[in-house]
NUPA-357066 format. One line per field, with one value per residue (C-alpha): residue number from 0; residue in three letters; z, y, x. Coordinates in steps of 0.001 Angstrom, whole numbers, plus 500000, padded with zeros to 6 digits. Layout:
BEGIN
i c(NUM,...)
aa c(Ala,...)
Z c(Z,...)
Y c(Y,...)
X c(X,...)
//
This chain:
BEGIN
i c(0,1,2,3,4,5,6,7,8,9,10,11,12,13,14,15,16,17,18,19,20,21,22,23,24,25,26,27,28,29,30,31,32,33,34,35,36,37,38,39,40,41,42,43,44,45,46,47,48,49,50,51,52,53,54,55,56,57,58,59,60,61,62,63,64,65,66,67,68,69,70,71,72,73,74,75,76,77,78,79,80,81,82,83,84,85,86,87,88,89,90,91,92,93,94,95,96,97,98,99,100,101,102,103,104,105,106,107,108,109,110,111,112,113,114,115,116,117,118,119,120,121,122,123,124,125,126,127,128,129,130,131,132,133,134,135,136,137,138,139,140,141,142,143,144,145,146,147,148,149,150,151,152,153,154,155,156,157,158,159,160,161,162,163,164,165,166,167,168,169,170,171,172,173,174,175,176,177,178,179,180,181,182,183,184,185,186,187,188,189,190,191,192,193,194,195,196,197,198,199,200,201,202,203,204,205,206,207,208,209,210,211,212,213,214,215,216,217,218,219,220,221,222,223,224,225,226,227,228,229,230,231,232,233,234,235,236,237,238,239,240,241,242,243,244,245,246,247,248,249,250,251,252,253,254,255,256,257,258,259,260,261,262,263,264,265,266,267,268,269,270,271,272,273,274,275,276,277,278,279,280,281,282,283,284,285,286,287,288,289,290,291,292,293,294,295,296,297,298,299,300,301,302,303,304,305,306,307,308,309,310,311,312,313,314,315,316,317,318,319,320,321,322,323,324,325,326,327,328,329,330,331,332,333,334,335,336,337,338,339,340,341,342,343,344,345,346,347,348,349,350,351,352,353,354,355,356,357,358,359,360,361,362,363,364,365,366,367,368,369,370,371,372,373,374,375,376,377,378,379,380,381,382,383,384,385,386,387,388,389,390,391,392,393,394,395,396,397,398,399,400,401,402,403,404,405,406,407,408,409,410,411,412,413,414,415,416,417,418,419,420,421,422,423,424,425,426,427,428,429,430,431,432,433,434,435,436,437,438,439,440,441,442,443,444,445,446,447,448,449,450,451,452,453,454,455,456,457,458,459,460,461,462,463,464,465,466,467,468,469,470,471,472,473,474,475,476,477,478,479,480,481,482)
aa c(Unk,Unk,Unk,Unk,Unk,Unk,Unk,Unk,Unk,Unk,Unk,Unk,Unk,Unk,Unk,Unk,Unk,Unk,Unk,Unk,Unk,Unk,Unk,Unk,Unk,Unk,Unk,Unk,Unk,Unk,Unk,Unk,Unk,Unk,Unk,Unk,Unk,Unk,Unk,Unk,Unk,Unk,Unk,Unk,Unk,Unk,Unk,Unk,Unk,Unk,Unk,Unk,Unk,Unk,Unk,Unk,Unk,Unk,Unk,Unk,Unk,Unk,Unk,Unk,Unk,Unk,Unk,Unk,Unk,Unk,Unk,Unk,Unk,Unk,Unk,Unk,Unk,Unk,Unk,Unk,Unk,Unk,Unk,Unk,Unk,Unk,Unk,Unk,Unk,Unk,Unk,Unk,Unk,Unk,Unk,Unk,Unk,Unk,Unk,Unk,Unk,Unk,Unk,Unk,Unk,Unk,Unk,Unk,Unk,Unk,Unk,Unk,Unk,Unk,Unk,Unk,Unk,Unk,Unk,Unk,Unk,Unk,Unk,Unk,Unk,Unk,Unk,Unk,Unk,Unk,Unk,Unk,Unk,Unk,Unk,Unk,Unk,Unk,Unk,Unk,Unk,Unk,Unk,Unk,Unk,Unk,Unk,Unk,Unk,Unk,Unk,Unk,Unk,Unk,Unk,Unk,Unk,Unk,Unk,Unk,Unk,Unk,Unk,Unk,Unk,Unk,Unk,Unk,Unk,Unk,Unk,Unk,Unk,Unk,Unk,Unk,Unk,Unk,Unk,Unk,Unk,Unk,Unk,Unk,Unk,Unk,Unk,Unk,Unk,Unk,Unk,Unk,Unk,Unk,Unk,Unk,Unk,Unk,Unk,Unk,Unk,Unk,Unk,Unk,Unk,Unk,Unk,Unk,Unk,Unk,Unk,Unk,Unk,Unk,Unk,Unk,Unk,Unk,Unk,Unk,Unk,Unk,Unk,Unk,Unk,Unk,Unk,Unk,Unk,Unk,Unk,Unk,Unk,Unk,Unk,Unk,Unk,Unk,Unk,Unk,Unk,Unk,Unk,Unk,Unk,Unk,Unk,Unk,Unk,Unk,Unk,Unk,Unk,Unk,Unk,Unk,Unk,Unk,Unk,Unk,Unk,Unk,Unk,Unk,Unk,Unk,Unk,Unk,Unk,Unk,Unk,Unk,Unk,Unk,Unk,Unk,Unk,Unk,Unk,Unk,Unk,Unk,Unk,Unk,Unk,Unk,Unk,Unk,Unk,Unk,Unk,Unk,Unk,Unk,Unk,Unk,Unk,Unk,Unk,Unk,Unk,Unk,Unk,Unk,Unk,Unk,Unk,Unk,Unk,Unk,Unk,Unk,Unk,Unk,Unk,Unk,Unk,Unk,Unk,Unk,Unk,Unk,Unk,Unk,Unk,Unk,Unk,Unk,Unk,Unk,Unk,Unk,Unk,Unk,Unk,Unk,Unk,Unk,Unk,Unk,Unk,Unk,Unk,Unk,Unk,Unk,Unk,Unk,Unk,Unk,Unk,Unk,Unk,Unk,Unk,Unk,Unk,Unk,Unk,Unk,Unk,Unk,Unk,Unk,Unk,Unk,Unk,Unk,Unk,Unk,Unk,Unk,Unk,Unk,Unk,Unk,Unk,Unk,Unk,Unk,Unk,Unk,Unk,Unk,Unk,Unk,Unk,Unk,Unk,Unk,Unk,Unk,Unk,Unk,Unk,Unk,Unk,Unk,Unk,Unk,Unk,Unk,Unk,Unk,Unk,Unk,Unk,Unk,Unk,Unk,Unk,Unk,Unk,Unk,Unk,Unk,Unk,Unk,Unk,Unk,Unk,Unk,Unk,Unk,Unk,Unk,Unk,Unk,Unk,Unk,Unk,Unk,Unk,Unk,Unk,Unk,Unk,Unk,Unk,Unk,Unk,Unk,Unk,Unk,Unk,Unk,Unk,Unk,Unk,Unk,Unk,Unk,Unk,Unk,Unk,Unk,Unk,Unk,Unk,Unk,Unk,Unk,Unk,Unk,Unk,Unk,Unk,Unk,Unk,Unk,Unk,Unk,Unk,Unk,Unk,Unk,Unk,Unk,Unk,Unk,Unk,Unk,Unk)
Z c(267382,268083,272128,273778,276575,279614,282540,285424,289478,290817,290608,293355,296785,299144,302051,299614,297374,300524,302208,298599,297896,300446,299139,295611,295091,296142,294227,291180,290483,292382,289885,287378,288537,289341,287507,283916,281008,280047,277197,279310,280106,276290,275411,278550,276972,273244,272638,273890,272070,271451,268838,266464,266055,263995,264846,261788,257871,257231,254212,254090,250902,249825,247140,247052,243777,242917,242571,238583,238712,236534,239235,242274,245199,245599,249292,250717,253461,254226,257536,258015,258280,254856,253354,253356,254247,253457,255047,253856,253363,255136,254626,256322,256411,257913,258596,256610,253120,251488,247789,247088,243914,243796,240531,240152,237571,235773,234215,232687,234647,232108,230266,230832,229439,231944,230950,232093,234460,236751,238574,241414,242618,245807,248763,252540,255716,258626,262015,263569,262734,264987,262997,259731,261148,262720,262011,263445,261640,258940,255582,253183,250258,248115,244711,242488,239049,235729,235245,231701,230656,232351,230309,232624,231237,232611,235767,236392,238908,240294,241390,243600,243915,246004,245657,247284,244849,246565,247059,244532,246654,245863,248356,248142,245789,246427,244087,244684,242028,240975,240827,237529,236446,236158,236479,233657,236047,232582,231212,234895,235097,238480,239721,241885,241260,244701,245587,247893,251698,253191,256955,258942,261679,263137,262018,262784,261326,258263,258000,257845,259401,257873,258937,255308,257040,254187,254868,258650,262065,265706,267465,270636,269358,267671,263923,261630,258038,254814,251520,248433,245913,242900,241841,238964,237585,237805,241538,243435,246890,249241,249843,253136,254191,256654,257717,258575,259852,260205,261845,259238,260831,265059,265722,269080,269016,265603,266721,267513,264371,262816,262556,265049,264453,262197,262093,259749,259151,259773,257687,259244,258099,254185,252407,249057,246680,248771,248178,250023,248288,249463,250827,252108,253110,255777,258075,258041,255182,255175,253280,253157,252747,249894,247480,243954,240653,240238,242553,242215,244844,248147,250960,253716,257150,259993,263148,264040,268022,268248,271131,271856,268455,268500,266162,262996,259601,259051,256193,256052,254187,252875,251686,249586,248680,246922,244902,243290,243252,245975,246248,248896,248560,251043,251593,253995,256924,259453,263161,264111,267419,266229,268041,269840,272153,270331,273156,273025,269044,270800,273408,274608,275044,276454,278889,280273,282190,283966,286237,288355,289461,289510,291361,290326,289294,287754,285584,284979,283905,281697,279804,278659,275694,271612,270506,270423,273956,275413,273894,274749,278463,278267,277250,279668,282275,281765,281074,284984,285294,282940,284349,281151,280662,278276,275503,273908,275043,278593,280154,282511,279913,277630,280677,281901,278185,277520,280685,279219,276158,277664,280075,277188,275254,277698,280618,278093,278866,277825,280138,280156,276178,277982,280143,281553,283612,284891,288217,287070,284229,287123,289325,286193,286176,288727,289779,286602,285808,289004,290412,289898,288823,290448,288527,290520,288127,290577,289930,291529,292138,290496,288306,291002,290164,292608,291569,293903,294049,295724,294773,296276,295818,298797,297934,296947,295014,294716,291950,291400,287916,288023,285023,281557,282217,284893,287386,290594,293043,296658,298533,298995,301362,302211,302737,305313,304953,306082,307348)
Y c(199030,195990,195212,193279,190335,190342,188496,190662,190718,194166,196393,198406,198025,194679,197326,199825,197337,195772,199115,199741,196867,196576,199580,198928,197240,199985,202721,201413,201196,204331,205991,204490,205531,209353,209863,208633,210187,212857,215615,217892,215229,214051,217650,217858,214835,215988,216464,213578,210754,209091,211797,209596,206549,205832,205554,205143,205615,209231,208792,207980,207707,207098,206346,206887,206122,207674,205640,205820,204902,207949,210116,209372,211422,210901,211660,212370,212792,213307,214051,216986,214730,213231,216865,218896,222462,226014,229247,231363,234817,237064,234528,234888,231296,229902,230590,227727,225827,222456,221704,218775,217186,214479,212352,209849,207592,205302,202475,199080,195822,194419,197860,200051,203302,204790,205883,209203,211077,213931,216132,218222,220777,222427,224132,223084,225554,224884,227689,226471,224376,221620,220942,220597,217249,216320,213095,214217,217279,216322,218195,216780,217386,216115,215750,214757,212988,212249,208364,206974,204514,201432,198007,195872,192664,194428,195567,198807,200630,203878,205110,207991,209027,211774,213759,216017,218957,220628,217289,215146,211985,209833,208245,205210,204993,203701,201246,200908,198924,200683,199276,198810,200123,197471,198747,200534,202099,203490,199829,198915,195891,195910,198964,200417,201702,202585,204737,203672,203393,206019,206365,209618,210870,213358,214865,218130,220024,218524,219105,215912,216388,213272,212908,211305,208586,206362,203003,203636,204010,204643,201684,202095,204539,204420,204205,207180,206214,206969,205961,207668,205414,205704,204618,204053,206504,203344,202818,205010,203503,204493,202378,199968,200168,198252,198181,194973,194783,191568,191236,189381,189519,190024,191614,190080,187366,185972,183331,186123,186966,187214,189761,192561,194015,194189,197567,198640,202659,204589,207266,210087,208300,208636,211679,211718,214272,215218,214122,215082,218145,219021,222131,222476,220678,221526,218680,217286,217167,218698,218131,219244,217049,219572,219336,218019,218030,214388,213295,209920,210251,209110,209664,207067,207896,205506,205167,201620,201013,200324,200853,196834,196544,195079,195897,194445,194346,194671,194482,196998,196045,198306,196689,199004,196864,199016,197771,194638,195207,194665,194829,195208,197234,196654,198197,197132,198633,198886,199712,200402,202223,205432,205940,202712,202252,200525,197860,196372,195497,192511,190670,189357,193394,194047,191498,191975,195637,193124,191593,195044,194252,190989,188206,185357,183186,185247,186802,183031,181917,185090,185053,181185,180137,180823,184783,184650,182665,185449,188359,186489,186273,190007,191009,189175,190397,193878,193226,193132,196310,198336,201097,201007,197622,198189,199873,197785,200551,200107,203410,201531,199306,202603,204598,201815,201082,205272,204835,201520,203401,206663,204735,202501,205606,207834,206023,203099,202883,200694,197980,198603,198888,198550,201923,200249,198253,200453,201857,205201,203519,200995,204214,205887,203007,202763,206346,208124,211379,213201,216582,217742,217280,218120,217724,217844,217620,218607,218556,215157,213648,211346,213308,212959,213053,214018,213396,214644,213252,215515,214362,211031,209443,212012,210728,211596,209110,209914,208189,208360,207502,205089,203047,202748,205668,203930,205628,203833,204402,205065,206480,206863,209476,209952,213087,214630,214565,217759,218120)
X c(869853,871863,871498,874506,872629,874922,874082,874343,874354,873459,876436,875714,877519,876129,875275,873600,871761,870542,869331,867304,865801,862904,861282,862069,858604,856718,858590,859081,855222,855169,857057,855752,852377,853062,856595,855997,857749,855036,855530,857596,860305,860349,860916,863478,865327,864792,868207,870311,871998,868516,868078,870322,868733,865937,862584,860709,860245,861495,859297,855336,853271,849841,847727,843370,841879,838648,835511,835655,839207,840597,842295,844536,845357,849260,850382,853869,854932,859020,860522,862784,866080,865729,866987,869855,868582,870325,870028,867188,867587,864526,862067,858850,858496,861444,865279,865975,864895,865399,864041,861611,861999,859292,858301,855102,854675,852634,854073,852311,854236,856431,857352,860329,858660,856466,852868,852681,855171,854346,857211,856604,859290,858653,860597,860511,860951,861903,862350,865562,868610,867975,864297,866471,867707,864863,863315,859629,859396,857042,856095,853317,852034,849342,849268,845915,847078,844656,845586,845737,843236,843923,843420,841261,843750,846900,848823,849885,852046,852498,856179,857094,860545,861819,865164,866755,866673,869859,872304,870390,870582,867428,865172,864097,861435,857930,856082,852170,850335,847036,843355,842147,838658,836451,832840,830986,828529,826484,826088,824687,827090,827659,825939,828449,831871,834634,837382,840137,839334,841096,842293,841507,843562,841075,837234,835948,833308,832946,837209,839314,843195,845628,849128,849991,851937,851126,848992,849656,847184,848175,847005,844828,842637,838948,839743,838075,837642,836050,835061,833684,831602,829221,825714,824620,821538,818853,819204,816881,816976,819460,822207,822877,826376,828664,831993,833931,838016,839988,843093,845506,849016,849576,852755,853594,850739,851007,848201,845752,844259,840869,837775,837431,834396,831186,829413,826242,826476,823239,821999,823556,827123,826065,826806,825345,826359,829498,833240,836759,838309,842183,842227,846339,849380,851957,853053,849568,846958,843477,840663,837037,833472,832065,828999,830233,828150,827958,824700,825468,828522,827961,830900,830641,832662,832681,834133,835242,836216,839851,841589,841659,843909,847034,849919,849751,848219,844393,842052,838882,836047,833381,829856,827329,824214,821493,818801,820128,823700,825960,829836,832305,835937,838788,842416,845258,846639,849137,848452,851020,852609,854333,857959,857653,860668,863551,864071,860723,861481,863644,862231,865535,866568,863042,863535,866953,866617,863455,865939,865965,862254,861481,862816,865491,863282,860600,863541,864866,861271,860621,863971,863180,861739,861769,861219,857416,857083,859039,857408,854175,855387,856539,853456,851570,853288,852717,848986,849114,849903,848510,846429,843783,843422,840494,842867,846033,848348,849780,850754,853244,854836,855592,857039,859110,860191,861280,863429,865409,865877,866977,869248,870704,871659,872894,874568,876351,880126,883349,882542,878895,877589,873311,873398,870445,872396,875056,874021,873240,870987,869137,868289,867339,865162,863433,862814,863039,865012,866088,864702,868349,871642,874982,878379,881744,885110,888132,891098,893020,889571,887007,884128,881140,877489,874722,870804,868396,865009,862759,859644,858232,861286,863054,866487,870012,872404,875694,877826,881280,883484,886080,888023,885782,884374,881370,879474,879386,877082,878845,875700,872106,870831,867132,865987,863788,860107,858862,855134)
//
């Protein structure tokens, strides 16, 4: 989204602006407080003009080697909007379908035939018209490959490309490069042989739930993860495992960096004789910890705390010492804050809409400075508000940052192109959506529009269109607290 920076006054009327702003302090965290945007009002707002930008890859992907290196677990993941869907005829599962065409391969870097090629074909559902555009309606699938023999002396790649198997447009492809075998676990040279760490949105019961978002994590939550590994037949103690994450890249602090925690796994984290094994795919993958024949696979899971990380990109590594042999394994990842709102990807747009609460020259001294000493000053800011300051997501910050967005989208105009500043989008604002909504169009007369606040706000705004198609507001009325 491209964000126009105009420097604005209040629009509102001297006498009304006045009468407001006393209070304004108080309400604003009030409503922040008791009024945030909560599941209901998302679902309230679903389907307004926000529903047309984008908020994220509308295609995840993921690849987990297994420990010997000879099969990978391919994951996709593809939102509902990438497809063009069709009406299904008396389909139990959905009143409308869209055909998958996916295709991995395996190529050697360098060479322009690919080793081997897999092709998956496979039709999508969806209940209603309005999920076959959506962009959060998510279908994955999983898909476990035999790899080639990999020469330890080359590099090698694995491609997935999705189509659409009804318009054939192409996605864009995805290129991961594959982990060569290079432990011979029967001629004991290094004792130990991984798998790929892989990321785990939710465990229950021995059942493990993943989103398939590709190399992805919310941020501000404990990190579940896992790793499969091998021993080799000579080693008869039990393995000492511990799990180590550094911080390599800080989204909005690119100074803060570095290791965020060392933990050692206890007994009751080590599976031995027990692997993953998909079980089913529908927006979300599942997968079960089940016995396998080899007893020389151990399944590690861990739990690292991470509701203090910050968006960015993070290493995990995963030591196994046992006996004589130690190694360690590590895989990137992004934590990352799923559906973010738009305007705090620009500190300049994140910081205008601050001018309706603070004062002249805490707005002057906040909008100063390069890119990363504003979105350092943003950020501190709202660190002095946030309601769980123990966890890296602020409450308050997302709230207020849904109602720039929703105002930006909704309330823009000719003269206006940030809604947030018009003076529907400031009320918007600062007391969120109304309690109701009251449309006049007569004929001869301005449009009118009435919200009605009767929760702790207990007002009435009136605002009234003029040229560019602008909502002014002409009057505030506060109504009647009754005992």
């Amino acid at each position: 989204m491209t964000m126009k920076c105009i420097a604005m006054k209040p629009c509102l009327p001297v006498s009304l602006w006045l009468a407001m702003k006393p209070r304004m302090t108080v309400l604003i965290i009030s409503a922040l407080l008791f009024g945030s945007v909560t599941r209901a009002g998302a679902q309230r707002h679903a389907h307004d003009s926000r529903g047309y930008f984008d908020y994220g890859d509308p295609m995840m992907t993921s690849v987990i080697q297994s420990a010997d290196g000879k099969t990978a677990d391919v994951r996709v993941n593809t939102a509902s909007a990438m497809f063009s869907f069709q009406r299904a005829k008396n389909s139990p599962r959905g009143a409308y379908f869209a055909i998958r065409d996916v295709t991995i391969e395996v190529s050697e870097d360098g060479s322009t035939q690919p080793l081997m090629t897999r092709t998956r074909l496979d039709t999508i559902f969806v209940a209603t018209f309005e999920l076959s555009t959506a962009k959060d309606d998510w279908h994955a699938l999983s898909e476990n490959i035999n790899l080639p023999t990999l020469d330890t002396g080359k590099q090698y790649s694995l491609r997935i490309e999705v189509r659409d198997g009804i318009d054939r447009l192409v996605m864009r492809p995805v290129v991961t490069p594959l982990r060569r075998t290079v432990c011979s676990l029967k001629a004991d040279s290094c004792g130990i042989a991984f798998g790929d760490i892989m990321l785990i949105d939710s465990l229950k019961d021995g059942m493990a739930y993943m989103g398939g978002r590709g190399n992805t994590y919310m941020f501000s939550r404990d990190v579940i993860g896992a790793i499969t590994f091998k021993l080799t037949d000579s080693l008869t103690t039990n393995p000492n495992v511990d799990v180590r994450v550094r911080q390599i890249t800080n989204l909005f602090d690119p100074a803060d960096t570095g290791d965020r925690g060392l933990k050692a796994l206890s007994s009751s984290d080590l599976n031995t004789g027990m692997e993953f094994a998909f079980q089913r795919a529908d927006h979300i993958l599942s997968y079960t910890l089940a016995p396998t024949s080899d007893k020389s696979t151990w399944t590690a899971i861990f739990t690292v705390p991470g509701a203090t990380f910050e968006q960015g990109k993070y290493v995990f590594f995963v030591r196994v010492k046992a006996g004589s042999f130690e190694r360690t394994q590590k895989n990137e990842f992004q934590i990352i804050w799923q559906n973010q709102p738009l305007t705090l990807g620009d500190p300049i747009a994140a910081i205008q809409p601050m001018q309706h609460i603070l004062s002249p020259d805490e707005y002057s001294t906040m909008n100063s400075g390069s890119r990363q000493e504003m979105f350092k000053k943003l950020f501190a800011y709202w660190r002095t508000k946030d309601p769980t300051p123990g966890t890296a997501y602020n409450e308050r910050m997302a709230a207020f940052y849904a109602r720039v967005d929703y105002a930006d989208f909704n309330f823009a105009n000719t003269h206006l192109l940030d809604g947030v500043m018009t003076d529907r989008g400031k009320v918007y604002l600062l007391y969120g959506p109304p309690t109701k909504t009251d449309r006049s169009f007569l004929p001869g007369e301005s449009p009118v529009e009435t919200w009605t606040y009767t929760n702790n706000v207990k007002r009435v705004f009136r605002f009234e269109s003029h040229s560019h198609g602008e909502y002014k507001l002409t009057d505030v009325k506060t109504l009647a607290t009754t005992n």
